[in-house]
mmCIF file of the N, C-alpha and C atoms, coordinates in Angstrom:
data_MODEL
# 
_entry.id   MODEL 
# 
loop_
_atom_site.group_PDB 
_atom_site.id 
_atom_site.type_symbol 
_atom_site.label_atom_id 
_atom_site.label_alt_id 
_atom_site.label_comp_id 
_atom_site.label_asym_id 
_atom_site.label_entity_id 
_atom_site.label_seq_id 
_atom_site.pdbx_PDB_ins_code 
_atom_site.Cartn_x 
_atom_site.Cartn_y 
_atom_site.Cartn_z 
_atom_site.occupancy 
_atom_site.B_iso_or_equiv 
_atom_site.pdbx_formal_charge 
_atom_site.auth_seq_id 
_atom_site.auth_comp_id 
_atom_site.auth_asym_id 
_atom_site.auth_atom_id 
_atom_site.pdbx_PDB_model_num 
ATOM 1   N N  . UNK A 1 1  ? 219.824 163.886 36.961 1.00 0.00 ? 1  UNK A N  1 
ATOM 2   C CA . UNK A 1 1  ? 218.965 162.746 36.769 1.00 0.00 ? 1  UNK A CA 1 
ATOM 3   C C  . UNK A 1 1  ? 219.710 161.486 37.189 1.00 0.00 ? 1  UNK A C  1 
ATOM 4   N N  . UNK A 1 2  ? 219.247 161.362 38.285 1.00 0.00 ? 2  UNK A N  1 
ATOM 5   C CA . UNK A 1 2  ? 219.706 159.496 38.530 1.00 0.00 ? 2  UNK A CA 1 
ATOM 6   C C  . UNK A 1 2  ? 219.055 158.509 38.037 1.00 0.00 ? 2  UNK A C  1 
ATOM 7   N N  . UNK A 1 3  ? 219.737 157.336 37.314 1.00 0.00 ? 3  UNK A N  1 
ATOM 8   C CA . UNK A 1 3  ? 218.991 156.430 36.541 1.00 0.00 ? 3  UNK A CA 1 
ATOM 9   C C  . UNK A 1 3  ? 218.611 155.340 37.783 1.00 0.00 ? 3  UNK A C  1 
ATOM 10  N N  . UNK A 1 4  ? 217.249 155.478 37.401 1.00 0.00 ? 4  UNK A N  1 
ATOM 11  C CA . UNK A 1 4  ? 215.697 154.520 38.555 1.00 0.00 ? 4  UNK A CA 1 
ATOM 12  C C  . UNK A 1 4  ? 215.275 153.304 37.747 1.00 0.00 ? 4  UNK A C  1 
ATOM 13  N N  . UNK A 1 5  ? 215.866 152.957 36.666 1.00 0.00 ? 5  UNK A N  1 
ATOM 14  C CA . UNK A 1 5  ? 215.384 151.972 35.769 1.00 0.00 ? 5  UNK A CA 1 
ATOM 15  C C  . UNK A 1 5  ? 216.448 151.041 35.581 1.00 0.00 ? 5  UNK A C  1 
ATOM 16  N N  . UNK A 1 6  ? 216.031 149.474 36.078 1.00 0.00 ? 6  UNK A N  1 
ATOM 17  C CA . UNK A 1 6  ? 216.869 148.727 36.185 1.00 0.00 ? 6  UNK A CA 1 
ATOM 18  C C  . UNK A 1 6  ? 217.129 147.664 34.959 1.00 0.00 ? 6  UNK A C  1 
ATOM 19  N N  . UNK A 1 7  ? 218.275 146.917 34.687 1.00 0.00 ? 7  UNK A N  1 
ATOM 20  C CA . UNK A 1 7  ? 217.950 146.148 34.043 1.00 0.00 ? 7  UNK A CA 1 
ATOM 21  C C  . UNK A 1 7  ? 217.493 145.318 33.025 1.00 0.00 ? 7  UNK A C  1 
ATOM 22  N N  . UNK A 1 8  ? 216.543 144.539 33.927 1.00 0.00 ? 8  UNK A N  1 
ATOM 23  C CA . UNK A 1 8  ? 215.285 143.966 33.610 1.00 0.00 ? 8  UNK A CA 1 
ATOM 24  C C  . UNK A 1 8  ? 214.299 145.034 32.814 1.00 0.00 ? 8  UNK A C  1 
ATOM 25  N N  . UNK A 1 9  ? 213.821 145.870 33.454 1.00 0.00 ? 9  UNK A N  1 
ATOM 26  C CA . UNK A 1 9  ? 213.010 146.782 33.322 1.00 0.00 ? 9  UNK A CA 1 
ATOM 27  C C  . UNK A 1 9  ? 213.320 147.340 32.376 1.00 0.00 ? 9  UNK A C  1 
ATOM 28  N N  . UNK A 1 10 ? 214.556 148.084 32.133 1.00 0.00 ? 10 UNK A N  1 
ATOM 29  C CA . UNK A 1 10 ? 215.087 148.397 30.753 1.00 0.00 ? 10 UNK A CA 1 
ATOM 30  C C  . UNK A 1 10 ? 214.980 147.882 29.087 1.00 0.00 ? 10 UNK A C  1 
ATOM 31  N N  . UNK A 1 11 ? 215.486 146.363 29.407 1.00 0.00 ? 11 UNK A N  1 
ATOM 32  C CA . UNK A 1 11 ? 214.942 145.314 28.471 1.00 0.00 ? 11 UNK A CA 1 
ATOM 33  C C  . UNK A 1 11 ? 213.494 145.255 28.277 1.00 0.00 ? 11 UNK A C  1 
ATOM 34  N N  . UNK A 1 12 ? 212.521 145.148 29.156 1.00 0.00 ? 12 UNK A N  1 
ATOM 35  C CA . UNK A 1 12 ? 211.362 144.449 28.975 1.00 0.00 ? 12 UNK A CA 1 
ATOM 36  C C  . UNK A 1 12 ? 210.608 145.914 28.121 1.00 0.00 ? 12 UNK A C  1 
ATOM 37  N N  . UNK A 1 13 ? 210.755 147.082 29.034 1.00 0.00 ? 13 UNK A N  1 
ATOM 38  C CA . UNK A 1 13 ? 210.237 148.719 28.100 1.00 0.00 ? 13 UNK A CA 1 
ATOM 39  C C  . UNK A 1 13 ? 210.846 149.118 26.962 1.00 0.00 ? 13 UNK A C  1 
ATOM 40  N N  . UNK A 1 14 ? 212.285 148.620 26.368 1.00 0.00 ? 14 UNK A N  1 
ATOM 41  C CA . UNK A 1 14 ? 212.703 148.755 24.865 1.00 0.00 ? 14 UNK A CA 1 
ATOM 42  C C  . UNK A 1 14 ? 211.926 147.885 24.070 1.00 0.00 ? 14 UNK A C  1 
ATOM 43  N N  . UNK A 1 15 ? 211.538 146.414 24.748 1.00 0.00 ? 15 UNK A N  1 
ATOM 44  C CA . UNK A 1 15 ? 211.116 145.234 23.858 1.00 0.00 ? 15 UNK A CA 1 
ATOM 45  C C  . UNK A 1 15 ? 209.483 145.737 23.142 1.00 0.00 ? 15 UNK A C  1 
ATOM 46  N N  . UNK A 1 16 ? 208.989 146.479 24.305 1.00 0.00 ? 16 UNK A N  1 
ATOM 47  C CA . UNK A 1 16 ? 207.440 146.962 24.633 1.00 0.00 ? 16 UNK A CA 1 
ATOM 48  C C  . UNK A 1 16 ? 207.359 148.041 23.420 1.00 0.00 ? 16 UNK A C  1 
ATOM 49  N N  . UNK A 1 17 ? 208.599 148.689 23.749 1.00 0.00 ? 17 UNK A N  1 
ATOM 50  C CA . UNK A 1 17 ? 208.241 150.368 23.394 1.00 0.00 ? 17 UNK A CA 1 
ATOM 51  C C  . UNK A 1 17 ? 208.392 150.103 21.298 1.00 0.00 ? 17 UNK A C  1 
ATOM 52  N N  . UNK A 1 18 ? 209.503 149.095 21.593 1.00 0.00 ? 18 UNK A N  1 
ATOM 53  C CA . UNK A 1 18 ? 209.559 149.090 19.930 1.00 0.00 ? 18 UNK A CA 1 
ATOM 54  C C  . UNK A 1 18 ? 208.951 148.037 19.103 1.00 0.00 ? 18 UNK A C  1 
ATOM 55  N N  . UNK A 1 19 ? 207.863 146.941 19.641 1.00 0.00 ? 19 UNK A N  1 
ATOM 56  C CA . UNK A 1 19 ? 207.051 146.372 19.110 1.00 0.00 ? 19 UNK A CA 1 
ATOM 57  C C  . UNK A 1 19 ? 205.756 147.703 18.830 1.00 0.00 ? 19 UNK A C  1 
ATOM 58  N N  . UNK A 1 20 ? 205.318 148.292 20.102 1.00 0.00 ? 20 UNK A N  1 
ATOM 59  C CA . UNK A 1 20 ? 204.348 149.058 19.501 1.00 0.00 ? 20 UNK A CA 1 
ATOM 60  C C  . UNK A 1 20 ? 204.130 149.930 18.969 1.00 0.00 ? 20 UNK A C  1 
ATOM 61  N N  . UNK A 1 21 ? 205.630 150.645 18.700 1.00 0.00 ? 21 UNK A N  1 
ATOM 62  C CA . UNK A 1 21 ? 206.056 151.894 17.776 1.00 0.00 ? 21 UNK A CA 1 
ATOM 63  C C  . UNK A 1 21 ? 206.357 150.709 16.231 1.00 0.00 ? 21 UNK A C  1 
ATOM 64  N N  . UNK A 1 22 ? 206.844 149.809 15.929 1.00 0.00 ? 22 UNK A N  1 
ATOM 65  C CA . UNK A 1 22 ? 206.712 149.443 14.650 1.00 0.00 ? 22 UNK A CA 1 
ATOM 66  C C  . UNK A 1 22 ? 205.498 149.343 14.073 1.00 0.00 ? 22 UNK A C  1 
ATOM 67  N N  . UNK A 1 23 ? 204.436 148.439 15.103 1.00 0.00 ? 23 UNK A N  1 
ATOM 68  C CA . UNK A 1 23 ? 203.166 147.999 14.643 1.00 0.00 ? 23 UNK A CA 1 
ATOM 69  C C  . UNK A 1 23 ? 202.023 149.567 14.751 1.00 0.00 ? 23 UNK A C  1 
ATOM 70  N N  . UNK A 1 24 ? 202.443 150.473 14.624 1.00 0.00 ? 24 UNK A N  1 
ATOM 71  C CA . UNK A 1 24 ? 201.607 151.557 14.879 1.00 0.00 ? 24 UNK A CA 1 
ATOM 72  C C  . UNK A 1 24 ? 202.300 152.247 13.479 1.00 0.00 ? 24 UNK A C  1 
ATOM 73  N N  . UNK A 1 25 ? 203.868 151.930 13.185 1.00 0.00 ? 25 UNK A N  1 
ATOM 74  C CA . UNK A 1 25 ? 204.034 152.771 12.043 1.00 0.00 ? 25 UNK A CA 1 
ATOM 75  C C  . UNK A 1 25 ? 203.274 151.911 10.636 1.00 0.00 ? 25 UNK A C  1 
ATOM 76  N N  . UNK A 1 26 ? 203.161 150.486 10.994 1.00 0.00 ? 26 UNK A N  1 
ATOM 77  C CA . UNK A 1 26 ? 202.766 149.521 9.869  1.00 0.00 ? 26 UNK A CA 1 
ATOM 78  C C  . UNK A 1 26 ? 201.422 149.979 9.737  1.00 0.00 ? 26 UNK A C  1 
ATOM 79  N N  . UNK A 1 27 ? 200.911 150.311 10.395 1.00 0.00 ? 27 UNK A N  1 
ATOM 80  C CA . UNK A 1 27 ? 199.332 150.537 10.470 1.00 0.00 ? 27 UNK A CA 1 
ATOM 81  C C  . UNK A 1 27 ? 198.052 149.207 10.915 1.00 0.00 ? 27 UNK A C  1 
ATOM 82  N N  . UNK A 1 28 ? 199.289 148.355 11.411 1.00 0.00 ? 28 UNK A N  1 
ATOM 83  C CA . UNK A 1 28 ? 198.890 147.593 11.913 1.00 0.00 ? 28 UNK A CA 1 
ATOM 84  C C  . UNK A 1 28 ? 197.623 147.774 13.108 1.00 0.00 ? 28 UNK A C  1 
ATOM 85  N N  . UNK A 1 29 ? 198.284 148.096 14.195 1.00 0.00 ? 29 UNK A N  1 
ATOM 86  C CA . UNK A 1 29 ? 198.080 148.442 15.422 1.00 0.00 ? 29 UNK A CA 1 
ATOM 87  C C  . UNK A 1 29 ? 197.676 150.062 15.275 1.00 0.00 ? 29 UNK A C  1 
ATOM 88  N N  . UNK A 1 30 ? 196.333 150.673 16.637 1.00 0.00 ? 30 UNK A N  1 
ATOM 89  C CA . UNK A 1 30 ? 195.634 151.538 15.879 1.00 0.00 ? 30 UNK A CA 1 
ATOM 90  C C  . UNK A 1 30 ? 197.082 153.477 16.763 1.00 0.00 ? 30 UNK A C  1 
ATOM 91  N N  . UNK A 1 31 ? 196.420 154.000 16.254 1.00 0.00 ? 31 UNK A N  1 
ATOM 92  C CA . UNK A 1 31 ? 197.080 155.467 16.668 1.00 0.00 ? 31 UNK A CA 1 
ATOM 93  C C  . UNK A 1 31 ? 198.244 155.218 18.104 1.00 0.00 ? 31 UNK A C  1 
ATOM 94  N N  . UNK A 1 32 ? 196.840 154.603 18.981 1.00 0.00 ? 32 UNK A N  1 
ATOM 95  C CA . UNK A 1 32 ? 197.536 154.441 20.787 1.00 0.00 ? 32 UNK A CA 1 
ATOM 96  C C  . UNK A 1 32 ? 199.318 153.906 20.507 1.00 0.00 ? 32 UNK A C  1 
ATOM 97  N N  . UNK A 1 33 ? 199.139 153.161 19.321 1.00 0.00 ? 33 UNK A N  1 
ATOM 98  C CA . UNK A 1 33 ? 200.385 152.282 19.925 1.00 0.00 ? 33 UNK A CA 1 
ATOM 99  C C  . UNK A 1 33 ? 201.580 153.436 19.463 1.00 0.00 ? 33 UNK A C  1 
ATOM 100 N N  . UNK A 1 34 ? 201.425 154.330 19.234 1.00 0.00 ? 34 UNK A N  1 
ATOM 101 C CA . UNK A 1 34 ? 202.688 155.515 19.309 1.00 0.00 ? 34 UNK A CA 1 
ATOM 102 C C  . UNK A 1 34 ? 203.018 155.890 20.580 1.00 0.00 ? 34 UNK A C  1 
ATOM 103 N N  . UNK A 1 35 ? 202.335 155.503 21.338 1.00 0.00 ? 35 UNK A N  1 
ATOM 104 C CA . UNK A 1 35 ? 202.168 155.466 22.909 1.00 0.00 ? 35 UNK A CA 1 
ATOM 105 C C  . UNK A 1 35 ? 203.562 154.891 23.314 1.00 0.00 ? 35 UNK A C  1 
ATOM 106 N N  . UNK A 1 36 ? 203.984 153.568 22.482 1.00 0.00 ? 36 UNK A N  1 
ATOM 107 C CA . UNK A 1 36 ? 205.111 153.058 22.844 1.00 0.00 ? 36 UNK A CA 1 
ATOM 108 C C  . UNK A 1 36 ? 206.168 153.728 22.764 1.00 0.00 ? 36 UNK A C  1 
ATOM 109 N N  . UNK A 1 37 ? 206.479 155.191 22.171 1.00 0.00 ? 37 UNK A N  1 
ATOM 110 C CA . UNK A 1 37 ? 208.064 155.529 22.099 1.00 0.00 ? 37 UNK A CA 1 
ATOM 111 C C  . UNK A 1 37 ? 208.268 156.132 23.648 1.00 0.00 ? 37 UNK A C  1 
ATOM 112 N N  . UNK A 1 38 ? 207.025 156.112 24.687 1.00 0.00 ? 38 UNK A N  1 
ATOM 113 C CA . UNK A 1 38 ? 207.424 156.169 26.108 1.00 0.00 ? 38 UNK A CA 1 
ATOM 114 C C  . UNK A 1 38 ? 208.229 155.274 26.677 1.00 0.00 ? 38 UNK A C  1 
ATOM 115 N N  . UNK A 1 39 ? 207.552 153.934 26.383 1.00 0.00 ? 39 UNK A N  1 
ATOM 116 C CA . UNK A 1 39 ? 208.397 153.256 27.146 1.00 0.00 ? 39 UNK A CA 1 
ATOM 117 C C  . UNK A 1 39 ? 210.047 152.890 26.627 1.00 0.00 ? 39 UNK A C  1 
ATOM 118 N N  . UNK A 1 40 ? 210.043 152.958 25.191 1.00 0.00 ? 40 UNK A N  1 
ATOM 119 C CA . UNK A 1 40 ? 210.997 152.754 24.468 1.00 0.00 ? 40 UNK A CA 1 
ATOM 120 C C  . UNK A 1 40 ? 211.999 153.989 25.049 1.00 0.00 ? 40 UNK A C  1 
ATOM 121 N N  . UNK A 1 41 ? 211.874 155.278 24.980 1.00 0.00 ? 41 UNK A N  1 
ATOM 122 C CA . UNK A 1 41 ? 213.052 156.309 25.507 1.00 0.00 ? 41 UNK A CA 1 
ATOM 123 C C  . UNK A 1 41 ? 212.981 155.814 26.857 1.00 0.00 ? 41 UNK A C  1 
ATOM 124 N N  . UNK A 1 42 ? 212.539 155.482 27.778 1.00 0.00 ? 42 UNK A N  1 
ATOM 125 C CA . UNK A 1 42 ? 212.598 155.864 29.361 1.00 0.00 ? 42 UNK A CA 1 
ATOM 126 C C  . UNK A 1 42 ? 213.503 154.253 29.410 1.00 0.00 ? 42 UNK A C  1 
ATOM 127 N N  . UNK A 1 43 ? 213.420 153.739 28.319 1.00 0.00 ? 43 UNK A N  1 
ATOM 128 C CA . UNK A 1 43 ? 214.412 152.579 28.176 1.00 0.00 ? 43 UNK A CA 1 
ATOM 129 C C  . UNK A 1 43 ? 215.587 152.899 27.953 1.00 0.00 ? 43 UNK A C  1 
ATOM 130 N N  . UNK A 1 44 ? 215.878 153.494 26.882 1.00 0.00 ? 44 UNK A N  1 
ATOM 131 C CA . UNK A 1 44 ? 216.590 154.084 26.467 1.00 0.00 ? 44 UNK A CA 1 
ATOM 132 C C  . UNK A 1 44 ? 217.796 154.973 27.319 1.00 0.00 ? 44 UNK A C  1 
ATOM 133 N N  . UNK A 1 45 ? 217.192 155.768 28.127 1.00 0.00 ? 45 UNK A N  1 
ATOM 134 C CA . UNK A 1 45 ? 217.863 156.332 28.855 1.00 0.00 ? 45 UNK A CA 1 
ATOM 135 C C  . UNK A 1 45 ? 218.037 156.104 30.236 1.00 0.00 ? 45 UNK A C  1 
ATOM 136 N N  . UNK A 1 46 ? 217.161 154.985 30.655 1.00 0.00 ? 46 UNK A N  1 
ATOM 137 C CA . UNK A 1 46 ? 217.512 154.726 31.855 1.00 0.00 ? 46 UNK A CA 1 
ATOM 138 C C  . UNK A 1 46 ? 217.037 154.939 33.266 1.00 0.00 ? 46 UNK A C  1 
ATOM 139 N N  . UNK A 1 47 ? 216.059 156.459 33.007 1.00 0.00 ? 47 UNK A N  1 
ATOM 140 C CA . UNK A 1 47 ? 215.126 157.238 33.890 1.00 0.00 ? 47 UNK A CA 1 
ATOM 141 C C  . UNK A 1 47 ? 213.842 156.809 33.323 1.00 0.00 ? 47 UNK A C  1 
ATOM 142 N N  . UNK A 1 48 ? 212.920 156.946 34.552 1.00 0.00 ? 48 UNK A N  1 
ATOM 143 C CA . UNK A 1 48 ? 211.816 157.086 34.216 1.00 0.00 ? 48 UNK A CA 1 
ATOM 144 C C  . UNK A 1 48 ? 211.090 158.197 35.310 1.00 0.00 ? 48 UNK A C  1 
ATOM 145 N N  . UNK A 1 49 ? 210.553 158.824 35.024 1.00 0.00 ? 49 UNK A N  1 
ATOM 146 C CA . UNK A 1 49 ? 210.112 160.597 35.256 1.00 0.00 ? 49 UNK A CA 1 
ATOM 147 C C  . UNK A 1 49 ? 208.901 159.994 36.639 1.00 0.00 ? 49 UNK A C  1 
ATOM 148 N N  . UNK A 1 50 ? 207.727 158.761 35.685 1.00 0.00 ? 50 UNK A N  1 
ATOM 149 C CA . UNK A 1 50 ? 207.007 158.525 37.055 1.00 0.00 ? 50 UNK A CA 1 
ATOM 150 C C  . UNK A 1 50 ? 207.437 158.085 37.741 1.00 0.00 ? 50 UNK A C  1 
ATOM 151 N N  . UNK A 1 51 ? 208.589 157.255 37.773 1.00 0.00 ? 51 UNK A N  1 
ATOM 152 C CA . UNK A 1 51 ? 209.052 156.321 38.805 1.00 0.00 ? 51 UNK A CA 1 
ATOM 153 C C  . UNK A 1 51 ? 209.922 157.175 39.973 1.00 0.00 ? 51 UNK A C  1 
ATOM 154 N N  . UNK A 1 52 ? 210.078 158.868 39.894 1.00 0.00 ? 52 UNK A N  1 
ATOM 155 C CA . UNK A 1 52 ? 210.843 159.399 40.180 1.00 0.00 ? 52 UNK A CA 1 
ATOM 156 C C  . UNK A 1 52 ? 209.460 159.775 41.398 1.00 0.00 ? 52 UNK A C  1 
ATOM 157 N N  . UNK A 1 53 ? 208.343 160.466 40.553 1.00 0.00 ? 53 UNK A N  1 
ATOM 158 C CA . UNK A 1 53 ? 207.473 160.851 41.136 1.00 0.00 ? 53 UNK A CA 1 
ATOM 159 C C  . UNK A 1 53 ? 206.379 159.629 42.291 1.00 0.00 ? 53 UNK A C  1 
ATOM 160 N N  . UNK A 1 54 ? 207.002 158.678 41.866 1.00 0.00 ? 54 UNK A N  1 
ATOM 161 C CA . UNK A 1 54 ? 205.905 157.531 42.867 1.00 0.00 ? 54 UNK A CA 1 
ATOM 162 C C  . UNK A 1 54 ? 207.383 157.051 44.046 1.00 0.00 ? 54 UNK A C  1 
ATOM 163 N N  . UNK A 1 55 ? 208.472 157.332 43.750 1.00 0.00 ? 55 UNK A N  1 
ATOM 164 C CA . UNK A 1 55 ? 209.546 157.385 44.681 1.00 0.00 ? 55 UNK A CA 1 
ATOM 165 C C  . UNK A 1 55 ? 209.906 155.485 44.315 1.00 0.00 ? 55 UNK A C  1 
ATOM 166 N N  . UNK A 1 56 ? 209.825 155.089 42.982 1.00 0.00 ? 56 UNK A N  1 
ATOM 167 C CA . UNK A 1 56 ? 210.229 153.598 42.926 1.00 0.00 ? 56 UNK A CA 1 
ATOM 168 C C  . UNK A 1 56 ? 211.668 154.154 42.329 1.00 0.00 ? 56 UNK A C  1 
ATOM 169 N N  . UNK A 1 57 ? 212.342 152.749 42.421 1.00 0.00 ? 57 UNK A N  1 
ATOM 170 C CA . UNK A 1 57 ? 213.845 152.301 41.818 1.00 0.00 ? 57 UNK A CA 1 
ATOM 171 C C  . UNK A 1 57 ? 213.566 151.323 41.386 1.00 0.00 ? 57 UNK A C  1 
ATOM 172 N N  . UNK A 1 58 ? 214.003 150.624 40.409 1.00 0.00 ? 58 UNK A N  1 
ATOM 173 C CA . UNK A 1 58 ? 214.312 149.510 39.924 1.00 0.00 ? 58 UNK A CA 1 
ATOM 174 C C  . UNK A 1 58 ? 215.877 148.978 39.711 1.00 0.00 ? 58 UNK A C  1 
ATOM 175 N N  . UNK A 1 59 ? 216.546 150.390 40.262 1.00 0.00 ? 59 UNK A N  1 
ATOM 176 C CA . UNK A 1 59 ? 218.174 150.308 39.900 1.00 0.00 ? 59 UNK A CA 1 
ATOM 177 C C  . UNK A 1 59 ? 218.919 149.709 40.672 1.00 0.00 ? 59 UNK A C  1 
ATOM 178 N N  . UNK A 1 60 ? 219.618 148.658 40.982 1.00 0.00 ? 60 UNK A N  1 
ATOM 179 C CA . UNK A 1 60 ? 220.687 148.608 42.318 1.00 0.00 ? 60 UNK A CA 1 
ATOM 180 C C  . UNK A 1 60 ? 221.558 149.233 42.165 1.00 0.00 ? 60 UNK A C  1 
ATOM 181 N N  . UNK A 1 61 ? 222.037 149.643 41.276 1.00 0.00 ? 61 UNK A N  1 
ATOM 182 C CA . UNK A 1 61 ? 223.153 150.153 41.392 1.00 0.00 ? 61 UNK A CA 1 
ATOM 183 C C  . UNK A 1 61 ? 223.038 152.082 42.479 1.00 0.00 ? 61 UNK A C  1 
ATOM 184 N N  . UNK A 1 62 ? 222.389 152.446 41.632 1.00 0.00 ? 62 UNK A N  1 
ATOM 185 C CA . UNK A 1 62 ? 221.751 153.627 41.942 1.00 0.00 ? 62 UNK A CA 1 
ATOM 186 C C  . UNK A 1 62 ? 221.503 153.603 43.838 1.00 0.00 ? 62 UNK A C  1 
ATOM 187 N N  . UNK A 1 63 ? 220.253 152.456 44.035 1.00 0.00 ? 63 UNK A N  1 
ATOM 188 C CA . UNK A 1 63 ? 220.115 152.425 45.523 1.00 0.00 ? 63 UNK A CA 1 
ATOM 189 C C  . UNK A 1 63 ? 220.843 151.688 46.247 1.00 0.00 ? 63 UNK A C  1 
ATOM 190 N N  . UNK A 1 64 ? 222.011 151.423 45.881 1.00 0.00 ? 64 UNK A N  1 
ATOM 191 C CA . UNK A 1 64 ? 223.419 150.997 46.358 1.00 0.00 ? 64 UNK A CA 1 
ATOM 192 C C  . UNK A 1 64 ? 224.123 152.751 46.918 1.00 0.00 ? 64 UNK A C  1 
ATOM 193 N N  . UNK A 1 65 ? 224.200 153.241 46.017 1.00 0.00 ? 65 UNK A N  1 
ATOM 194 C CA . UNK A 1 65 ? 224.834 154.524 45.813 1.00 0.00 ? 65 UNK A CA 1 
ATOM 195 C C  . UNK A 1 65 ? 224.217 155.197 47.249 1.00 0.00 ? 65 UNK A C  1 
ATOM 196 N N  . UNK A 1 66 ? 222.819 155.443 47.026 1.00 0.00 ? 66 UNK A N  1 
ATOM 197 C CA . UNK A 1 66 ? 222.328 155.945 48.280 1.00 0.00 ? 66 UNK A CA 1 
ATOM 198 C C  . UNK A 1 66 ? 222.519 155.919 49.392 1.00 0.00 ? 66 UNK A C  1 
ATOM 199 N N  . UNK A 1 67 ? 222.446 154.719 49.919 1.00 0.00 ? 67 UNK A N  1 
ATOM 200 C CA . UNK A 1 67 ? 222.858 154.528 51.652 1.00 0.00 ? 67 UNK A CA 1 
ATOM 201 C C  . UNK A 1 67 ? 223.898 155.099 52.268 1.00 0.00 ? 67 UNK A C  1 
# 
């Protein structure tokens, strides 16, 4: 697994993933927002599975590596 998730992107899908995984455990926000521990792991780790399959990077480092 090469990490395709940059950054930015990293930050902004942890910020995403764990506002809507809190407000879904509060009962705030309805069922969907458990939806967020996607973006929260693919933060987490750095990959993201569609981004592999739509052929994006967000990484420089990674498409540094490539050339």
């Amino acid at each position: 697994m090469k990490m395709n998730v940059g950054l930015i992107d990293k930050v902004l899908r942890i910020i995403i993933g764990a506002v809507l995984t809190i407000l879904a455990a509060a009962g705030i926000f309805t069922p969907w927002g458990w939806i967020g521990i996607i973006p929260l792991a693919t933060g987490v780790i750095g990959w993201c599975p569609a981004y592999q399959i739509l052929g994006l990077n967000t990484c420089p480092l990674t498409r540094n590596k490539e050339k």
